[in-house]
C-alpha positions in Angstrom: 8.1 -71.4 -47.7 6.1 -73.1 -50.3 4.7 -75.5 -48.0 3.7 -73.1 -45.0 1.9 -70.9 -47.5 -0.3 -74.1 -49.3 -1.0 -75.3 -45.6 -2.0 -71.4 -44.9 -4.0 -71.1 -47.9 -5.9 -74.5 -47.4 -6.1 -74.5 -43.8 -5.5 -78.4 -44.1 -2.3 -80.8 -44.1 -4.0 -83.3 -47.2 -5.3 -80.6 -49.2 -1.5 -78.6 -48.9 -0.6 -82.5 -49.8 -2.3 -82.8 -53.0 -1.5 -79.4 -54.2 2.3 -79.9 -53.4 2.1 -83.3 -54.7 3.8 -84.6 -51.9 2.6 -87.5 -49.1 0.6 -86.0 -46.3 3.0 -86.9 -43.9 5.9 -85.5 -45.8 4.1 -81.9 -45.5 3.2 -83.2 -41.9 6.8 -83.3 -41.2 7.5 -80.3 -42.7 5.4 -78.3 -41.0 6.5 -79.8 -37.4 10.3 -78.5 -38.6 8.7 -75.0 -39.2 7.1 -75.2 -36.1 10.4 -76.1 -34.1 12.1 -73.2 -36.0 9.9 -70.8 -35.6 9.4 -71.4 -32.0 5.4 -71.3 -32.8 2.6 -73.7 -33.4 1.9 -71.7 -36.6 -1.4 -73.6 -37.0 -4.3 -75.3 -34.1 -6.9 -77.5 -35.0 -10.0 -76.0 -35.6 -12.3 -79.2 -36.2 -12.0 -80.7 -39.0 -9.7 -78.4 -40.4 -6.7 -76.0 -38.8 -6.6 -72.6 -38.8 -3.3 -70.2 -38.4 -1.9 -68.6 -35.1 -1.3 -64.7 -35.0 2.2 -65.4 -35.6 1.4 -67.5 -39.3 -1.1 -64.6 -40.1 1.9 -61.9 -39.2 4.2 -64.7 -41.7 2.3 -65.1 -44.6 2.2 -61.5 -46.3 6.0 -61.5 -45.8 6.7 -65.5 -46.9 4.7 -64.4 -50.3 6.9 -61.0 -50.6 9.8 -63.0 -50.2 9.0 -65.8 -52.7 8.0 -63.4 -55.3 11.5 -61.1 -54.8 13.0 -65.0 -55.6 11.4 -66.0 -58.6 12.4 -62.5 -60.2 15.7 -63.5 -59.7 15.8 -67.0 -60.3 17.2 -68.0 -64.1 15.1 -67.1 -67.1 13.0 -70.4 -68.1 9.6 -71.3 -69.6 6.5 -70.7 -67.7 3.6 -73.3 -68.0 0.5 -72.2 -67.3 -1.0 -76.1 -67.7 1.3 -77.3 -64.8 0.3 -74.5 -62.4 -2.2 -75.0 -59.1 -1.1 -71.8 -56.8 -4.4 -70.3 -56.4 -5.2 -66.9 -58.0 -6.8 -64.4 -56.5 -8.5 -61.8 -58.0 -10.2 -58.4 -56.2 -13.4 -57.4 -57.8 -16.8 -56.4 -57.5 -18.0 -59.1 -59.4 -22.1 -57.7 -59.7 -20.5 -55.0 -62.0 -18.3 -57.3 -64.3 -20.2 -60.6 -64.4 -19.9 -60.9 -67.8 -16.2 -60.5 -67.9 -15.3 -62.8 -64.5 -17.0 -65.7 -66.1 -15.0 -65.2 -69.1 -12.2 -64.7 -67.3 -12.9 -67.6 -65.4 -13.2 -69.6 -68.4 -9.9 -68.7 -70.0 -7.8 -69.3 -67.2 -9.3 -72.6 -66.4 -8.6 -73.5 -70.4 -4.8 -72.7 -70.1 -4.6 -74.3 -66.7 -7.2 -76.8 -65.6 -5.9 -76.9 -61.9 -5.7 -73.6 -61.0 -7.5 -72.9 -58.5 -9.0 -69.1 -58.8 -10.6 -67.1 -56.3 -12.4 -63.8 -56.9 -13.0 -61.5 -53.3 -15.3 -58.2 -53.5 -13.4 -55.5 -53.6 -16.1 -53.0 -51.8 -14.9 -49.6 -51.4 -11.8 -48.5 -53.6 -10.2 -47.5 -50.0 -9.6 -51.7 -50.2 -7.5 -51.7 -53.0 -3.9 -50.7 -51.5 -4.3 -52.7 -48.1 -5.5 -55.9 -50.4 -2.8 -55.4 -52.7 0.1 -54.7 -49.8 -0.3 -57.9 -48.1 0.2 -60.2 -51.2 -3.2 -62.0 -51.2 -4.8 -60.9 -53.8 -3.3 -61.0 -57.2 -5.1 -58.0 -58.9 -7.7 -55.7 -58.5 -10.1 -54.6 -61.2 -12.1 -51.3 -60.1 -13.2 -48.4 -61.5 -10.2 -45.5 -61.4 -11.1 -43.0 -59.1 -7.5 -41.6 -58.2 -3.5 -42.1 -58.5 -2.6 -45.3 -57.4 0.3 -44.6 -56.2 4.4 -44.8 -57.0 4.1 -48.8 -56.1 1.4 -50.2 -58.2 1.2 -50.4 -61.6 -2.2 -50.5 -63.9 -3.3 -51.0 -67.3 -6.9 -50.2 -68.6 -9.5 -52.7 -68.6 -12.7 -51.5 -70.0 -14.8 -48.2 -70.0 -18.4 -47.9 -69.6 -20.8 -44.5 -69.8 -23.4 -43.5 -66.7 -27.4 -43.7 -67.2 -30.0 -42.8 -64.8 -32.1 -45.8 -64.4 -36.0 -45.2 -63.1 -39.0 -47.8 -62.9 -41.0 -46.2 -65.7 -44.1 -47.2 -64.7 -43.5 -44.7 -61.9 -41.5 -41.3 -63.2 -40.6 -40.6 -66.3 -36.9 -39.9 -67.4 -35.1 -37.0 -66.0 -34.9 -34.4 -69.1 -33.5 -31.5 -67.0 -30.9 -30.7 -64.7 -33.7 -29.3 -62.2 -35.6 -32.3 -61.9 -32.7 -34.5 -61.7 -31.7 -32.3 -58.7 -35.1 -32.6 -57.1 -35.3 -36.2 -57.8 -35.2 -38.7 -55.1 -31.9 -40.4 -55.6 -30.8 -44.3 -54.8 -27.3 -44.8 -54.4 -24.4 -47.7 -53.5 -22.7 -47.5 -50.5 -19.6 -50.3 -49.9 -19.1 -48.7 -46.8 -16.3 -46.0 -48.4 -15.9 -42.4 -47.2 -14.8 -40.8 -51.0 -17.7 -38.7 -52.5 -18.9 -40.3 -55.5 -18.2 -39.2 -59.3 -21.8 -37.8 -59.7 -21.6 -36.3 -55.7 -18.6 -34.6 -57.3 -20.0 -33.0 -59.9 -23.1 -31.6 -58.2 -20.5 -29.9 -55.7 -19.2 -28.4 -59.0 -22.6 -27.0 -59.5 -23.4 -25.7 -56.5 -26.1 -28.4 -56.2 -27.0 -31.2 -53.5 -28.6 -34.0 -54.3 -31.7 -35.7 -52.3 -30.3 -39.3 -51.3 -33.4 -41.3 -49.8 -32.3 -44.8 -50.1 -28.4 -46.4 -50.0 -27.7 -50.6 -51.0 -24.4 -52.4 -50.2 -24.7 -53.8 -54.0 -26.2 -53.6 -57.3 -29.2 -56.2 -57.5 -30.5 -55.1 -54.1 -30.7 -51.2 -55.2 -32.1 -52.6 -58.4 -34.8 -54.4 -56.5 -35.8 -51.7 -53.9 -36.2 -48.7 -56.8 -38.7 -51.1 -58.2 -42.3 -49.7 -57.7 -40.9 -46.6 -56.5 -40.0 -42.8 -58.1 -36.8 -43.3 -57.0 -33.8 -42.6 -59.6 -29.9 -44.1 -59.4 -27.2 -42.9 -61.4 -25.4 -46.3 -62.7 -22.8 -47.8 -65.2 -24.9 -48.0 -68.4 -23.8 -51.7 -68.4 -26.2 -52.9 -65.7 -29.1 -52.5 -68.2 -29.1 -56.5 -69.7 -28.1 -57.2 -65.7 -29.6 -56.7 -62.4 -31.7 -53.1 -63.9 -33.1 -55.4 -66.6 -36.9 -54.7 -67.0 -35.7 -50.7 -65.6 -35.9 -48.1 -68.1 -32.7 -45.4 -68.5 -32.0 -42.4 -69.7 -28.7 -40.1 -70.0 -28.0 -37.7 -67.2 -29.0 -34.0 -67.6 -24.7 -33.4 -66.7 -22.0 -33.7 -68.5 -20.2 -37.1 -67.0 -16.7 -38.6 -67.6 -17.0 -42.1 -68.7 -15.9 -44.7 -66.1 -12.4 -46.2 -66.2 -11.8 -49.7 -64.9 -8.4 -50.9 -64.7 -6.4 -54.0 -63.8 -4.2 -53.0 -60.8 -1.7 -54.7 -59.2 1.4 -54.3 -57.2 5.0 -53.9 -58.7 6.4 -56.8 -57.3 5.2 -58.4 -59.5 5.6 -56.8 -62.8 8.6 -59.1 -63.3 6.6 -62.8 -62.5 6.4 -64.8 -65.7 3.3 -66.2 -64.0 2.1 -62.8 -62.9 2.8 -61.8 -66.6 0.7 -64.8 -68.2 -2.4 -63.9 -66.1 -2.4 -60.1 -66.9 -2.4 -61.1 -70.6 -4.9 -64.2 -70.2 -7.7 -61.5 -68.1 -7.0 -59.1 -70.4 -8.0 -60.8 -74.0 -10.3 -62.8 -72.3 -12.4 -59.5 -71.4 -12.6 -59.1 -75.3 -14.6 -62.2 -75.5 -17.0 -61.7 -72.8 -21.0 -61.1 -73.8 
């Protein structure tokens, strides 16, 4: 099960190879007994590399579920984090927590230096359950915006206040909750059908809010309110990021801070190696600038 998953995630025999530390043809071999088994190809050449049949990609969620369910139950011993290269992969949206990805980053590459460690965007929060299910991703860190549900578990991350950020060369900050009703509002759009926190709260008023301009992520909505009256309503944070040069102001509303958690899937509450990275992201968000 090992092997098909390393040849999945590499989408080559010698790369598989040199992660299993094993010969190429030894995996080569391997993989034509899986292929006999299974009564499937499992993977076709692609050019240089090889990419999965329907049948691997139907596999591979249910190989991982099934090797997780047997390390739980295998017998208690040591984990090493130094001898570990099955890649990590972590669901983000990396624009909002730069800062803490490249620590991250760091810290997991100083307790093991051949891991390899991927980080996907997470997009809308609608991603999180399906990304989680299938046993690709590791963890998610997002904001909160709901109950996860009976089968995950979480554990807070970080919390950050909102500011409205304007290009003061154009407006001036929104004092009242009049003008920040009449404003012309930028917003980010991943694509998600929940109404926002702030699209929440004006509902709660009885107010609507004028949206003229929506991004798919944070430096491109920072760039296009440039030079313009626009306003967006945006973690405080991005102010030393992408809104650098922007000036902000509080919101003329009363605004829960955000909640961004580490989320992940309760299969894997019990991995000693699930267990070490939960701990390693977690203090090494402490130490991020």
């Amino acid at each position: 099960m090992r092997l098909f998953l390393e040849v999945y995630e590499c989408n080559s025999v010698s790369r598989a190879a040199e992660r299993l530390g094993l010969t190429q043809s030894t995996v080569s071999h391997g993989l034509e007994r899986l292929r006999r088994a299974l009564g499937d190809a499992l993977f076709v050449r692609d050019g240089r590399n090889i990419v999965p049949t329907a049948q691997a990609d139907f596999l591979a969620p249910r190989i991982r579920n099934a090797l997780a369910a047997l390390e739980t139950l295998s017998a208690p011993q040591e984990f090493n984090p130094s001898r570990e290269v099955r890649p990590v992969t972590i669901a983000c949206n990396s624009h909002e927590l730069n800062d803490e990805m490249t620590a991250i980053y760091r810290r997991l590459q100083s307790e093991a230096p051949d891991l390899p460690v991927r980080f996907l965007p997470l997009g809308s929060y609608a991603n999180l359950r399906p990304m989680l299910d299938d046993s690709g991703v590791d963890l998610v860190i997002g904001v909160r915006v709901g109950p996860y549900g009976p089968e995950y578990e979480s554990q807070p991350f970080l919390r950050d206040r909102m500011a409205v950020f304007y290009d003061p060369a154009h407006r001036g900050p929104v004092e009242t909750l009049e003008d920040y009703a009449e404003a012309r509002h930028a917003t980010l759009n991943f694509g998600g059908n929940q109404p926002s926190l702030l699209d929440r709260r004006f509902t709660e008023l009885g107010l609507d809010r004028q949206i003229f301009l929506q991004a798919t992520n944070i430096p491109l909505l920072a760039d296009l309110i440039r030079g313009t009256p626009l306003i967006t309503t945006m973690q405080a944070r991005f102010f030393t990021g992408a809104f650098a040069g922007l000036a902000h102001c509080p919101p003329p509303v009363k605004l829960p801070r955000l909640q961004y958690d580490l989320v992940w899937h309760g299969r894997q509450s019990e991995s000693r190696r699930h267990t070490w990275l939960r701990r390693a992201i977690f203090e090494a968000a402490g130490t991020a600038d």
